[in-house]
C-alpha positions in Angstrom: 21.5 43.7 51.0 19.4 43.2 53.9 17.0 41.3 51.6 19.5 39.2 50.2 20.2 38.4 53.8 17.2 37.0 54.9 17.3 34.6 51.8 20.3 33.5 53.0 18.4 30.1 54.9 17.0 29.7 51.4 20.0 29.5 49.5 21.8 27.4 52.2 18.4 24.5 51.8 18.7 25.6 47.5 22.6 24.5 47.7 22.4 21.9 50.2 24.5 23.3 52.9 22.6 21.0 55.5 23.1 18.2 53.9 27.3 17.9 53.6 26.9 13.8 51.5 27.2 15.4 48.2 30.1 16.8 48.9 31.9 14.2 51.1 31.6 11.9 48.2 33.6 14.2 46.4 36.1 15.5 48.4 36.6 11.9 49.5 38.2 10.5 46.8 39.8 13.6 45.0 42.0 13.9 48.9 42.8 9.7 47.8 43.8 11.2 44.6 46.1 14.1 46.0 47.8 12.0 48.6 48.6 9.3 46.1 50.1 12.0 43.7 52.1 13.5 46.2 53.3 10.5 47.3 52.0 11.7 51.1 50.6 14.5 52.2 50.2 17.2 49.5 50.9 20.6 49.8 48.8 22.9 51.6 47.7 25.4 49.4 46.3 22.4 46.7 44.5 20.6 49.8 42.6 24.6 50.2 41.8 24.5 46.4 40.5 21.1 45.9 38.2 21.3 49.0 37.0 25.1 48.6 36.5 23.7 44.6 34.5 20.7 45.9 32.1 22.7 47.9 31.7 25.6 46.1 30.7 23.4 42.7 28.8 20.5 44.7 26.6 23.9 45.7 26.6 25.2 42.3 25.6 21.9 40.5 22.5 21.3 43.0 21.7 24.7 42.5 21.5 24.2 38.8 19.9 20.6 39.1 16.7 22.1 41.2 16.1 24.7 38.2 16.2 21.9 35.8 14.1 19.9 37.7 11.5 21.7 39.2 8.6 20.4 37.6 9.7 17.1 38.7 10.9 17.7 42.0 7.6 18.5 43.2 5.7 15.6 42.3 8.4 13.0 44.0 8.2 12.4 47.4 12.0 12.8 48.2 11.8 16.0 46.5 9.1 18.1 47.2 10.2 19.9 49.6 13.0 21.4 47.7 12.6 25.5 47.7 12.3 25.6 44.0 9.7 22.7 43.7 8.0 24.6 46.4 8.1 28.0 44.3 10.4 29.5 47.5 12.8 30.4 44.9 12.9 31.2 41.6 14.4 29.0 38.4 16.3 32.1 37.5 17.2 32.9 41.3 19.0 29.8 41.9 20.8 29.9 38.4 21.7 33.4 39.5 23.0 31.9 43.0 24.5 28.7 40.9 26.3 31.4 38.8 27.7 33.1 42.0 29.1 29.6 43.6 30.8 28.7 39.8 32.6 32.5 39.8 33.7 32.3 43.3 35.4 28.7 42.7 36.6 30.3 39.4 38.9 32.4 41.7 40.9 29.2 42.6 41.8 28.4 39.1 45.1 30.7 38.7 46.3 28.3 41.8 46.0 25.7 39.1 48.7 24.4 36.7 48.0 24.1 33.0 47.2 20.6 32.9 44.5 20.9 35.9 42.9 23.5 34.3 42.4 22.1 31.2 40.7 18.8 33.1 38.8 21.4 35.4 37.3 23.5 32.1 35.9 20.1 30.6 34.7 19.1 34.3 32.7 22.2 34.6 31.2 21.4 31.2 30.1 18.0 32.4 29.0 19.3 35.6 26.4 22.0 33.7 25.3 19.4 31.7 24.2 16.5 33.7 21.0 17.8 34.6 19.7 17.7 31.0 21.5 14.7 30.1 19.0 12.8 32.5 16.8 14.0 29.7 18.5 11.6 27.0 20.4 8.6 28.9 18.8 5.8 29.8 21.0 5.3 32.6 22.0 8.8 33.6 24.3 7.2 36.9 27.0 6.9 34.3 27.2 10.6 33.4 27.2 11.1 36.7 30.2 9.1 37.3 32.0 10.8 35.2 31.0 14.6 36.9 31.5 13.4 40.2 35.0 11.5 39.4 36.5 14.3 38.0 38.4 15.5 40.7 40.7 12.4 40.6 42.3 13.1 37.2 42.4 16.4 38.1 44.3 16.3 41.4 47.2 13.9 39.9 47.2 17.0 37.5 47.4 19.3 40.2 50.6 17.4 41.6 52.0 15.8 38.6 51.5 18.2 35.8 50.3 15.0 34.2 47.6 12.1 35.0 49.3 8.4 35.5 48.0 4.9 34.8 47.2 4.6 38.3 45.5 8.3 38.3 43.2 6.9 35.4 42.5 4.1 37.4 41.5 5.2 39.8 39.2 7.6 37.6 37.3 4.4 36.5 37.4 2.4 39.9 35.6 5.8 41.3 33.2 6.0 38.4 31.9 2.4 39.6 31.1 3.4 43.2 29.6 6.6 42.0 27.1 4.0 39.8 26.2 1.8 43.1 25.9 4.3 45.2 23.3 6.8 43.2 21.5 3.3 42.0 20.6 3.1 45.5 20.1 6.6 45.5 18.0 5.6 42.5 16.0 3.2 43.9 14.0 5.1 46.3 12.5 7.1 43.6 12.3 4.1 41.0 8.0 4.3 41.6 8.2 7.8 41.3 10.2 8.0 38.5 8.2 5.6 36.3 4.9 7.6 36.6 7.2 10.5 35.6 8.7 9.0 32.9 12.3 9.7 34.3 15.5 7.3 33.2 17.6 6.1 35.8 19.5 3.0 36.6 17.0 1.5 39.0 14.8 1.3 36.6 17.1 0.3 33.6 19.1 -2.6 35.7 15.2 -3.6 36.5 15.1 -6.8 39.2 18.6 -6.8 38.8 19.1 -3.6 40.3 20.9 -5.1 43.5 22.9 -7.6 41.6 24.0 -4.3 39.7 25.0 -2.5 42.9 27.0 -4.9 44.1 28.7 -6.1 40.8 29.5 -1.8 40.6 31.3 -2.4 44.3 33.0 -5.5 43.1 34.6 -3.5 40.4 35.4 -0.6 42.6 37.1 -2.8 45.8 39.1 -4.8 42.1 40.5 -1.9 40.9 41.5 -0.3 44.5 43.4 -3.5 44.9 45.2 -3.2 42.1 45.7 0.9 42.3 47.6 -0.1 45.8 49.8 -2.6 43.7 51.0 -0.4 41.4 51.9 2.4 44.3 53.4 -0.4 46.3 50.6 -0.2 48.9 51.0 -1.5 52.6 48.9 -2.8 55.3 46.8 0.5 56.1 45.4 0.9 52.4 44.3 -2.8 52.2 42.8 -2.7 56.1 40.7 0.0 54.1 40.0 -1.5 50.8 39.0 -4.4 54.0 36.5 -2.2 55.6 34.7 -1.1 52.6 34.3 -4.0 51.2 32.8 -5.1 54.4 30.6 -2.0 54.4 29.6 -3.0 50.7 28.4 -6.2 52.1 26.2 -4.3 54.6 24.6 -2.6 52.0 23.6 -5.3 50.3 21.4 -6.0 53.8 19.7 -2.6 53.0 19.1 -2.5 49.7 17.7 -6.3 49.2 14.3 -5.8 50.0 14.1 -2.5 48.3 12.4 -0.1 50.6 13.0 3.5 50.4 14.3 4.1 54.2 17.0 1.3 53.4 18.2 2.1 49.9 18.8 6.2 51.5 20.3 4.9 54.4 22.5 2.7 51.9 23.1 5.9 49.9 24.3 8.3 52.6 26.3 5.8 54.3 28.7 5.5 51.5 29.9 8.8 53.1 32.1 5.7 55.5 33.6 3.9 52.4 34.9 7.0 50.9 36.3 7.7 54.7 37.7 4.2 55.1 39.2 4.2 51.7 41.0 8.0 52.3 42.0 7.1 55.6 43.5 3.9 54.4 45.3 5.6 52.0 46.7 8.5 54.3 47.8 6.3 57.0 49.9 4.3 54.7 51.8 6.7 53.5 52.0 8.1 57.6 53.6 5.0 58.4 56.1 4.5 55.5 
């Protein structure tokens, strides 16, 4: 136990416990999703599952993306610093550890209905197998979109016994900001990547990477607009929509010239639109 202990530091760096993004871009949208479904605030016990859930799988998926990646990892400069690149921990430790997290957020399924289990089952699948479908894709962002939007369809289930137009909608509209934001994400390893030979969406999109970004907003800020028509939206959701569209545009400053420091700082700051977007949301039904 007492050895297990002092790997604890180890685990926390393997499952990215110090860096909270990852899982703020989840949780994000999915508590957009739950507040829309319920109409206002949802109950507490699904507000626990979907943000224990979030966590707990966020932590399990990097755990299993740094064993299927560690022979890459350490030969890209963003990377190599990761415990399994650095041979800290083991392939099979950190599945081990990845296997841990994914049991422990097993426990929250019986607070589930039928219908969100189903969606969560076919999300878990996803969420295994993105790290290998990197291997195949040429633009690997799109699998991703799907993994990291599944928590939408799934919390209208959660609520509704059932996903709605507008919960389908809003499936898509997330799966387009989840493409700008890990293009940018991308980006800063696009040089690596090439003498690696690894796909991603930088490198697919080309020169036309930034045009690509922003067209991927565009779609995203569309679709919100029309998500709020069809739930009768008020001021607060638009004043959001508002200020991410405005932080969109201040991306664009950050990622135009293509250097690595302002494509990451363009990444992790997408952590505001998901905020703006949430908060939006919540506060429009607070005021109704």
């Amino acid at each position: 136990m007492s050895s297990i202990a002092a790997r604890l530091p180890l685990y926390a760096s393997l499952t990215r416990f110090d860096k909270p993004i990852g899982t703020l871009l989840l949780l994000w949208p999915t508590l957009t999703a739950l507040w829309i479904a319920a109409d206002g605030v949802p109950v507490a016990v699904l507000l626990a599952v979907f943000a224990a859930g979030t966590f707990l799988m966020r932590s399990a998926g990097c755990a299993v993306n740094d064993a299927a990646d560690a022979r890459y990892d350490a030969h890209v400069e963003r990377t190599a610093d990761r415990v399994v690149a650095r041979g800290l921990v083991s392939r099979r430790e950190a599945l081990a550890v990845a296997i841990v997290l994914a049991l422990s957020a097993a426990l929250l399924l019986p607070l589930l209905n039928a219908a969100a289990l189903k969606l969560a089952f076919v999300a878990v699948a996803i969420a295994a197998t993105y790290p290998f479908a990197k291997r195949v894709f040429s633009v690997p962002q799109l699998y991703l979109a799907v993994a990291f939007s599944f928590g939408v369809p799934m919390a209208f289930a959660a609520v509704l016994g059932s996903v709605p137009t507008v919960g389908w909608l809003l499936f898509i509209a997330n799966a387009f900001w989840v493409v700008a934001y890990d293009t940018e994400y991308a980006m800063v390893d696009r040089n690596d990547d090439l003498r690696l030979g690894i796909r991603s969406s930088a490198i697919f999109f080309g020169r036309f990477d930034v045009a690509a970004v922003m067209v991927c907003y565009g779609a995203f800020l569309l679709l919100l607009l029309i998500i709020g028509s069809l739930f009768d939206a008020r001021g607060p959701f638009y004043a959001g929509c508002t200020s991410a569209a405005g932080l969109a545009v201040y991306h664009f400053f950050l990622i135009r010239g293509r250097s690595r420091d302002g494509c990451l700082k363009a990444f992790r700051h997408n952590n505001w639109i998901g905020l703006v977007v949430f908060a939006g949301t919540a506060l429009d039904y607070a005021v109704r």
